[in-house]
PLY file of the C-alpha trace (Angstrom):
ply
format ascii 1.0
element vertex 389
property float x
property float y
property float z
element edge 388
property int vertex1
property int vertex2
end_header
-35.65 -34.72 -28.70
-32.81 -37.25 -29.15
-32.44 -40.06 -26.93
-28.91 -41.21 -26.02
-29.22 -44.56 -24.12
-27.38 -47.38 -24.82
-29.86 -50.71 -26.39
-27.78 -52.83 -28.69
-25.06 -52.75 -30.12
-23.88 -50.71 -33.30
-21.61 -51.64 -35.89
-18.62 -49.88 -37.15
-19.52 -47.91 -40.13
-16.27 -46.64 -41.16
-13.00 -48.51 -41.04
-11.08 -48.01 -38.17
-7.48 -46.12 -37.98
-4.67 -48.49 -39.08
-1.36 -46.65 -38.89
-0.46 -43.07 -37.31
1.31 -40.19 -38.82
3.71 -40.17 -35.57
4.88 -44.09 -36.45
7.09 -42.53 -39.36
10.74 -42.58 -38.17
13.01 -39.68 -37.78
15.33 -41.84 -40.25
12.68 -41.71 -43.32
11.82 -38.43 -42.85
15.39 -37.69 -43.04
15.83 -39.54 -46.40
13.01 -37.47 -47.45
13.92 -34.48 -46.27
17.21 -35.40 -47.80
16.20 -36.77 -51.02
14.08 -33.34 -51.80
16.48 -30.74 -51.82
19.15 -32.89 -53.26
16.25 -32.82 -56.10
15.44 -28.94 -55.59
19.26 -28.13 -55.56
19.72 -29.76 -58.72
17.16 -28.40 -60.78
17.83 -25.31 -59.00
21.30 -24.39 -59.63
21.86 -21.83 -57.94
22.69 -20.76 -54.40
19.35 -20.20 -53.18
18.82 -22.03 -50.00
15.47 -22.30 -49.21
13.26 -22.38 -52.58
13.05 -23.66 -56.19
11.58 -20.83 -58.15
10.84 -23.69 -60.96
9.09 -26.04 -58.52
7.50 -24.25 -55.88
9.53 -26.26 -53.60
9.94 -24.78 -49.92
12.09 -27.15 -48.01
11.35 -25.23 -44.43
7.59 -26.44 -44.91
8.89 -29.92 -45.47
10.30 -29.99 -41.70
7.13 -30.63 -40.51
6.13 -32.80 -42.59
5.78 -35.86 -40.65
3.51 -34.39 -37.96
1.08 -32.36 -40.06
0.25 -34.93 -42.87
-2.39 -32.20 -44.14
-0.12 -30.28 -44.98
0.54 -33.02 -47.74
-3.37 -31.64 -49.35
-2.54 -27.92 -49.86
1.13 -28.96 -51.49
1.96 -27.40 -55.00
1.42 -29.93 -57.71
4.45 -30.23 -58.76
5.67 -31.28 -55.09
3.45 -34.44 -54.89
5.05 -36.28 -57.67
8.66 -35.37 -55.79
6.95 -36.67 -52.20
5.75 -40.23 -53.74
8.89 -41.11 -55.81
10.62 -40.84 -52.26
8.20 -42.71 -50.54
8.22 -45.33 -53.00
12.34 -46.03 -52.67
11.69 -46.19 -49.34
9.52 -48.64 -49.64
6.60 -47.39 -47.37
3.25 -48.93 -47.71
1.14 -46.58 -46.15
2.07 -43.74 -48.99
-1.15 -42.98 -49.67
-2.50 -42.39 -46.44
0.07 -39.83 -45.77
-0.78 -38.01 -49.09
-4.40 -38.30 -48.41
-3.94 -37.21 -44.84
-5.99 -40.38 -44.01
-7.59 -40.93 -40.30
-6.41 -37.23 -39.03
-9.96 -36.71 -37.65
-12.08 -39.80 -35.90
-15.96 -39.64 -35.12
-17.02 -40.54 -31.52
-20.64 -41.41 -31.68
-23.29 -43.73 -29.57
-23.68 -47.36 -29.93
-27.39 -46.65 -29.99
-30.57 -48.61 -31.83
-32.50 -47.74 -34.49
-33.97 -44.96 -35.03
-31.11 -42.99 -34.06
-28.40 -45.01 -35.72
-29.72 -44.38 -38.78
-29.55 -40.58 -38.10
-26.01 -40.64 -36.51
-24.86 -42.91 -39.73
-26.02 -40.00 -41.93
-24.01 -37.16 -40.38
-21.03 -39.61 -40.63
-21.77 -39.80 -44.05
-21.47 -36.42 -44.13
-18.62 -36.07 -42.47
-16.68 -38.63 -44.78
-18.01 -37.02 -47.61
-16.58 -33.46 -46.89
-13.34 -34.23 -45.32
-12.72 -36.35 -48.54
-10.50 -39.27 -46.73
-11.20 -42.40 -44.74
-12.64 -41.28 -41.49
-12.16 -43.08 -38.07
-15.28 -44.21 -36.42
-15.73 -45.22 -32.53
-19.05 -46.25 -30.92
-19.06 -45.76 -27.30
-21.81 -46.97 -25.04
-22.18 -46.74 -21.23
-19.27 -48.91 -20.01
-16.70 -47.75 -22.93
-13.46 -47.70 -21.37
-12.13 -44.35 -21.85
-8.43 -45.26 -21.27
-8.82 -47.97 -24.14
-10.20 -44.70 -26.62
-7.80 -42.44 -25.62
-5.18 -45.29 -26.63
-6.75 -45.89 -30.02
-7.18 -42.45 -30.83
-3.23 -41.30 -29.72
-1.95 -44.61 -31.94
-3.77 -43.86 -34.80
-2.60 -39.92 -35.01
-6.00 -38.88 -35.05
-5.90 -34.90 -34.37
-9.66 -33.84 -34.05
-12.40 -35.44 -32.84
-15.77 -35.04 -33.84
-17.96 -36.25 -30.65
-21.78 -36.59 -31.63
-24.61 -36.61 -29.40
-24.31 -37.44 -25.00
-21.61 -40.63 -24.90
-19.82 -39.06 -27.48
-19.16 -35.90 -25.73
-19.08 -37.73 -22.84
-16.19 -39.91 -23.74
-14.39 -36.84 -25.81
-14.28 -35.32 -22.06
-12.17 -37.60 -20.99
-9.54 -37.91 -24.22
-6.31 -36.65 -24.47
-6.52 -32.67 -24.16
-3.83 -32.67 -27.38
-6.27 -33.53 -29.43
-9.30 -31.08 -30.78
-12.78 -31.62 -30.20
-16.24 -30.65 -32.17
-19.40 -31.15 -30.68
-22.43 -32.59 -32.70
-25.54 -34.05 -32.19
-26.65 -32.72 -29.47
-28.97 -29.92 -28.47
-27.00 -27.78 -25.74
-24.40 -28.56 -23.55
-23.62 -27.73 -19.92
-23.28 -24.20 -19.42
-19.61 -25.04 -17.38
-18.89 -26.88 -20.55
-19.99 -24.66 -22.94
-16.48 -22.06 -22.82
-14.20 -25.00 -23.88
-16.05 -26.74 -26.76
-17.17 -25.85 -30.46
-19.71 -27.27 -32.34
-22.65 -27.26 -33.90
-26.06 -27.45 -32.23
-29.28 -29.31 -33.18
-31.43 -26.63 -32.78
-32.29 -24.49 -35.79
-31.32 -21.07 -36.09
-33.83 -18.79 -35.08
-32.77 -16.44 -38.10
-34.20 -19.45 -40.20
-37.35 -19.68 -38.56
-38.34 -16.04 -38.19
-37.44 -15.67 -42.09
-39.39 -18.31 -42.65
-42.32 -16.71 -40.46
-42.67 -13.68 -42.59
-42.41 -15.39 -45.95
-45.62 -17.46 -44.71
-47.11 -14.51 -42.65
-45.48 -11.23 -43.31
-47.82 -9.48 -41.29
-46.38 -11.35 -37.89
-45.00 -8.43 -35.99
-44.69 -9.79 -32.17
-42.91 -13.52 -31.38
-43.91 -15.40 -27.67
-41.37 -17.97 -27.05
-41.22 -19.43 -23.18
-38.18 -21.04 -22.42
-35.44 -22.51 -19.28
-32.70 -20.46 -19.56
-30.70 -23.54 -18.09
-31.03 -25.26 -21.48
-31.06 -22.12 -23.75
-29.83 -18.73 -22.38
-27.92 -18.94 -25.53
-30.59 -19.73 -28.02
-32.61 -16.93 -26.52
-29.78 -14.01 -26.67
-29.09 -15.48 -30.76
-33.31 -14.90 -31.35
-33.08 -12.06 -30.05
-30.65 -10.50 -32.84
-32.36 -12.27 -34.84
-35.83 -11.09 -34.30
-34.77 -7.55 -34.59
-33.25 -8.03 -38.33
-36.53 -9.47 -39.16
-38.34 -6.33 -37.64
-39.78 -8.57 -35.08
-40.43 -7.93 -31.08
-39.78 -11.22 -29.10
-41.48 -11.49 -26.22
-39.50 -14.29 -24.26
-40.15 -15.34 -21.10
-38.80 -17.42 -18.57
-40.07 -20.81 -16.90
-38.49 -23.18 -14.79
-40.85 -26.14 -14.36
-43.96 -27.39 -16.37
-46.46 -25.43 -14.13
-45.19 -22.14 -14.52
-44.44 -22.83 -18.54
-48.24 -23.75 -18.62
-49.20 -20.81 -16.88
-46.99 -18.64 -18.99
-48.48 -20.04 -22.15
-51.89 -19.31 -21.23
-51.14 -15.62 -20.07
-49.60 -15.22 -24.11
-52.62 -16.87 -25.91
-55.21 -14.43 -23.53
-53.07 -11.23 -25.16
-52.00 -12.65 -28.64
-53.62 -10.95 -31.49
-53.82 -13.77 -34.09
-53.49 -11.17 -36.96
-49.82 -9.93 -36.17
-48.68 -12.21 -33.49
-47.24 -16.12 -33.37
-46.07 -18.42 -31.02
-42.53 -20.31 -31.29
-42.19 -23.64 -29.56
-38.33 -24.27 -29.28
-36.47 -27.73 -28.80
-36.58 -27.56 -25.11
-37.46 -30.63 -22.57
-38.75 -27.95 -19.71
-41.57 -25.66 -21.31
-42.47 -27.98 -24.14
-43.67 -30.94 -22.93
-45.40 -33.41 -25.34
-47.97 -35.03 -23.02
-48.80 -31.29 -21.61
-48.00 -28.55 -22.95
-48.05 -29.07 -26.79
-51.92 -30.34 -26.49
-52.69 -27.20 -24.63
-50.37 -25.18 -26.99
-52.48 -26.45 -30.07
-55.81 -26.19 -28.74
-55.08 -22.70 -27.99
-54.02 -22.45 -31.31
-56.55 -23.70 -33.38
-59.11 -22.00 -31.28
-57.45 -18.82 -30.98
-56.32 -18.78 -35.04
-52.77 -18.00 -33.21
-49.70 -19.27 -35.27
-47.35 -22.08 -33.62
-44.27 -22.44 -35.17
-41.41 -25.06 -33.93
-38.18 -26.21 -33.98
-39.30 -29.93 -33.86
-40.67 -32.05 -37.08
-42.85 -34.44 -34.69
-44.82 -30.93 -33.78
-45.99 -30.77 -37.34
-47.60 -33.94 -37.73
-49.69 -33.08 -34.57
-50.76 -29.70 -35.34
-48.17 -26.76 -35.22
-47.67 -24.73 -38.58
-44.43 -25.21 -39.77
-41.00 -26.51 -38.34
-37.39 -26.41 -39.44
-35.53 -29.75 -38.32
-32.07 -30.73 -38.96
-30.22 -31.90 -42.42
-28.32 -34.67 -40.86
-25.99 -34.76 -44.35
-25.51 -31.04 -44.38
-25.00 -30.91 -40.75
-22.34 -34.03 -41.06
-20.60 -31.80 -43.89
-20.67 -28.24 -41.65
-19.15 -30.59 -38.75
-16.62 -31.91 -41.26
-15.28 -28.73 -42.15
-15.23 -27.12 -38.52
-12.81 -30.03 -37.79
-10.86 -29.35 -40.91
-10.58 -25.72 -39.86
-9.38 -27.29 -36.37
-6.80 -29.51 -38.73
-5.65 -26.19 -40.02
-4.54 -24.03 -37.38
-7.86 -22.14 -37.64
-8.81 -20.02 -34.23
-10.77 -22.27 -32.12
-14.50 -20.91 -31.78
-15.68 -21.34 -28.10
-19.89 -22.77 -27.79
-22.41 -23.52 -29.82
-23.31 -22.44 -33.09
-27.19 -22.84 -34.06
-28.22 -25.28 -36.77
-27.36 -24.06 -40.38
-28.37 -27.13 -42.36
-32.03 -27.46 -42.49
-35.40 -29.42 -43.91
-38.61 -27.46 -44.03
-41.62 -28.95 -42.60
-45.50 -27.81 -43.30
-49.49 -28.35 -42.04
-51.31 -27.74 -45.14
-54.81 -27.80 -42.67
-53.55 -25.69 -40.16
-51.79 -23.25 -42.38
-55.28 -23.55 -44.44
-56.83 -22.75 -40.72
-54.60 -19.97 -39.96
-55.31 -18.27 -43.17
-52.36 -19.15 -45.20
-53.75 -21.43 -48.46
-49.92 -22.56 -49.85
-50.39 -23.00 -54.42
-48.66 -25.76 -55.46
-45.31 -24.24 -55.95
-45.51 -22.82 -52.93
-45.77 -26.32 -51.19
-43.50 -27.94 -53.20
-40.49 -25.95 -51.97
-40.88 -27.28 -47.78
-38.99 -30.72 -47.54
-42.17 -32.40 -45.95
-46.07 -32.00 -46.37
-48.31 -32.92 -44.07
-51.04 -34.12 -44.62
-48.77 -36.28 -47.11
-50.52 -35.99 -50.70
0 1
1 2
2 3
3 4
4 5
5 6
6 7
7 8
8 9
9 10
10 11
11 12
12 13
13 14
14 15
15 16
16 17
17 18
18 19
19 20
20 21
21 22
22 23
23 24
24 25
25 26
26 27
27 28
28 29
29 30
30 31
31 32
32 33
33 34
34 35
35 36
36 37
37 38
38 39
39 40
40 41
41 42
42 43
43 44
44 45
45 46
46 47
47 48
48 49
49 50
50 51
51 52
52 53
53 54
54 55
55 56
56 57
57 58
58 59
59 60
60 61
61 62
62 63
63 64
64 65
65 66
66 67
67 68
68 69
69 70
70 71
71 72
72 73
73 74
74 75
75 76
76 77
77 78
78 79
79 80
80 81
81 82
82 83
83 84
84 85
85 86
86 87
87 88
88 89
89 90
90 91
91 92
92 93
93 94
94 95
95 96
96 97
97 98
98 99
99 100
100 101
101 102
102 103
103 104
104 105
105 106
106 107
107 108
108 109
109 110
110 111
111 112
112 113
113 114
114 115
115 116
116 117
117 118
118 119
119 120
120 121
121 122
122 123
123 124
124 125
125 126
126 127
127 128
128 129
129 130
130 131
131 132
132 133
133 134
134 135
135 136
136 137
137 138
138 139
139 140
140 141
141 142
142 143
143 144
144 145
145 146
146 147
147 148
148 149
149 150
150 151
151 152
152 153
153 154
154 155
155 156
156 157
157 158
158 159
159 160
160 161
161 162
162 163
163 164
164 165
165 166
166 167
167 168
168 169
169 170
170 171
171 172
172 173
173 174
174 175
175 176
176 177
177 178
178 179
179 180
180 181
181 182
182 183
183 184
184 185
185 186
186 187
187 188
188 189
189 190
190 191
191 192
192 193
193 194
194 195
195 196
196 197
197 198
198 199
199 200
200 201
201 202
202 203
203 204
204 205
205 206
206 207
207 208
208 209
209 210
210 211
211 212
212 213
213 214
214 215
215 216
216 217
217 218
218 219
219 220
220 221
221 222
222 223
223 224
224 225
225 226
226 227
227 228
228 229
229 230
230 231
231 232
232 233
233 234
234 235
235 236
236 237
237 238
238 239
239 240
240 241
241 242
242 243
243 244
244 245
245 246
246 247
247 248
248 249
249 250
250 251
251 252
252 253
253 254
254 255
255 256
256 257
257 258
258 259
259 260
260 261
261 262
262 263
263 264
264 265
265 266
266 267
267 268
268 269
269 270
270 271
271 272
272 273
273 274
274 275
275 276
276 277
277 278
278 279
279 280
280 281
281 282
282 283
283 284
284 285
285 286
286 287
287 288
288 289
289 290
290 291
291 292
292 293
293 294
294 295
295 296
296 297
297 298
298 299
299 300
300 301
301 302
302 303
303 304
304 305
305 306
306 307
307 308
308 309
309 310
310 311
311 312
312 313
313 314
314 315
315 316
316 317
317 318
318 319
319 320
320 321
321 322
322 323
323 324
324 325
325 326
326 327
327 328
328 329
329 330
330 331
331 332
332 333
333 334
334 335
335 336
336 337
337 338
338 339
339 340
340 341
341 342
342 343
343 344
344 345
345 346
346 347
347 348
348 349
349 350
350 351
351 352
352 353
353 354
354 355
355 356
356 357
357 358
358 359
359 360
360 361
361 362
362 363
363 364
364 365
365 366
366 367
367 368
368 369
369 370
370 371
371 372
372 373
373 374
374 375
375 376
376 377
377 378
378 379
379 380
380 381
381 382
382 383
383 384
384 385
385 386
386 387
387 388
């Protein structure tokens, strides 16, 4: 599980926001305005007030020009051309950000050490990559000032925010309710918080894992998964859906401390029948402890011949069968276009979605243990082998 602390601190990977859409003046955008269907009327020539059959042209979507700059990207062709000559006699030098719709969405993620930065630098990558345009990036750590954010972010016309893992959704709480926010990066979020954001989760979707489950085993007929329903009441209700399209029974079952998880786990290994049944260890800091539970879990396991699956990629290399764990890229470019959709006018969609973008993750000697000998091919389509060849 992700760690958000605050250790050193973390450069800026992409340039920050240098000029806002809202700076224009009402006097360009008149000239433009202006300029336009003095062009449109001309090559018109006729009477019609409000397009240019030859161009494309609608003047009414020009209006609105200078506060939706990405509106500018889904322009006719033959518009553009019209939009930059005017730009040009007046003289502006920040054309090309308003055509590009430059610095529309910002990233708020944590000025956090290595490993993490590296992982949080690769969704951003992501991010830029999809959106297509110079993204703004803000690291926050413990003491940001909020205020001084919220300033940054209103000046440079930024109208989504992408907040990735704890400061960053912590410090997108706090920004001006104008703008839109996506959630990445982190694994759930409060369930009083959960109605008003959108994002994407980092837990894998159970759909993924239960397909993969009877590729490897198609025999698997019954699922065990213990879990807190603080953390993932929503995860649980998703498998559960899930499970049934797979013709699957999942047995899940509450816990609310490490005790009663423990207890719980033992009570499914006693009735587990290793030929049709599996265990599913999700991404959750209450019943899947790594100093208690997992070495139980896995000793169970092997003994047992009982599958373990996971939603973690540090379970693999200790034992459990196979694990999805999150494309950071992918999930950067998924994130990317959720904010785009936000850009758009899209309907906002309220929670949590499960993890999409995924890496595949296999034990060749416990699958081998389990029953489940992998041919070359076979191995060569999970993302990570262990033990490594």
């Amino acid at each position: 599980m992700y760690s958000f602390s605050t250790s050193c601190e973390l450069s800026v990977l992409i340039s920050s926001p240098r000029i806002s859409f809202a700076a224009i003046s009402w006097i360009e955008v008149g000239l433009l305005l202006f300029m336009t269907c003095t062009f449109c009327y001309a090559v018109q020539g006729s009477t019609d007030q409000y397009s240019d059959r030859s161009t494309g042209v609608d003047v009414r979507r020009l209006q609105g020009l200078h506060e939706s700059p990405a509106e500018m990207q889904v322009m006719s062709p033959e518009i553009k051309p019209i939009i930059t000559a005017t730009l040009v006699t007046l003289n502006m030098p920040k054309r090309q950000e308003i055509l590009s719709g430059k610095n529309t969405i910002a990233v708020i993620y944590p000025d956090i050490a290595e490993p993490y930065r590296s992982i949080f630098a690769k969704i951003i990558e992501g991010i830029q990559e999809q959106a297509r345009g110079q993204i703004g990036a803000y690291p926050v750590g413990q003491n940001s000032n909020a205020n001084d954010l919220n300033t940054q972010l209103t000046r440079g016309g930024v109208k989504v925010v992408i907040a990735l893992g704890r400061q960053g959704l912590k410090a997108a709480s706090e920004i001006d309710p104008d703008i839109a926010v996506v959630v990445g990066g982190v694994l759930s979020v409060p369930q009083s918080e959960n109605r008003n954001l959108s994002g994407i989760s980092l837990t894998p979707d159970p759909a993924l894992l239960f397909a993969l489950l009877k590729k490897l085993l198609p025999g698997t007929k019954r699922v065990f998964v213990i879990y807190d329903p603080q953390h993932n009441d929503w995860l649980i209700k998703l498998a559960r859906e899930a499970a049934k399209a797979q013709g699957l029974e999942l047995v899940a079952r509450e816990a609310h401390d490490l005790a009663s998880a423990a207890h719980l786990y033992d009570a499914a290994f006693a009735t587990a029948d290793n030929r049709q049944d599996a265990i599913w260890l999700p991404q959750d800091t209450t019943t899947v402890d790594d100093e208690t539970i997992l070495p139980l879990v896995l000793k169970e396991s092997w003994s047992r011949g009982v599958p373990v699956f996971s939603s973690s990629f540090l379970h693999v290399k200790k034992g459990v069968m196979f694990a999805l764990y999150p494309n950071n890229l992918g999930l950067g470019r998924d994130l990317a276009n959720s904010a785009l959709g936000a850009l758009s006018g899209d309907p906002p969609k309220h929670g949590l979605s499960p993890l999409r973008e995924v890496l595949t993750a296999v034990n060749l000697r416990t699958a081998s243990h389990i029953g489940v000998d992998l041919d070359y091919q076979q191995q060569r389509s999970f993302d990570f082998v262990f033990p490594e060849p």
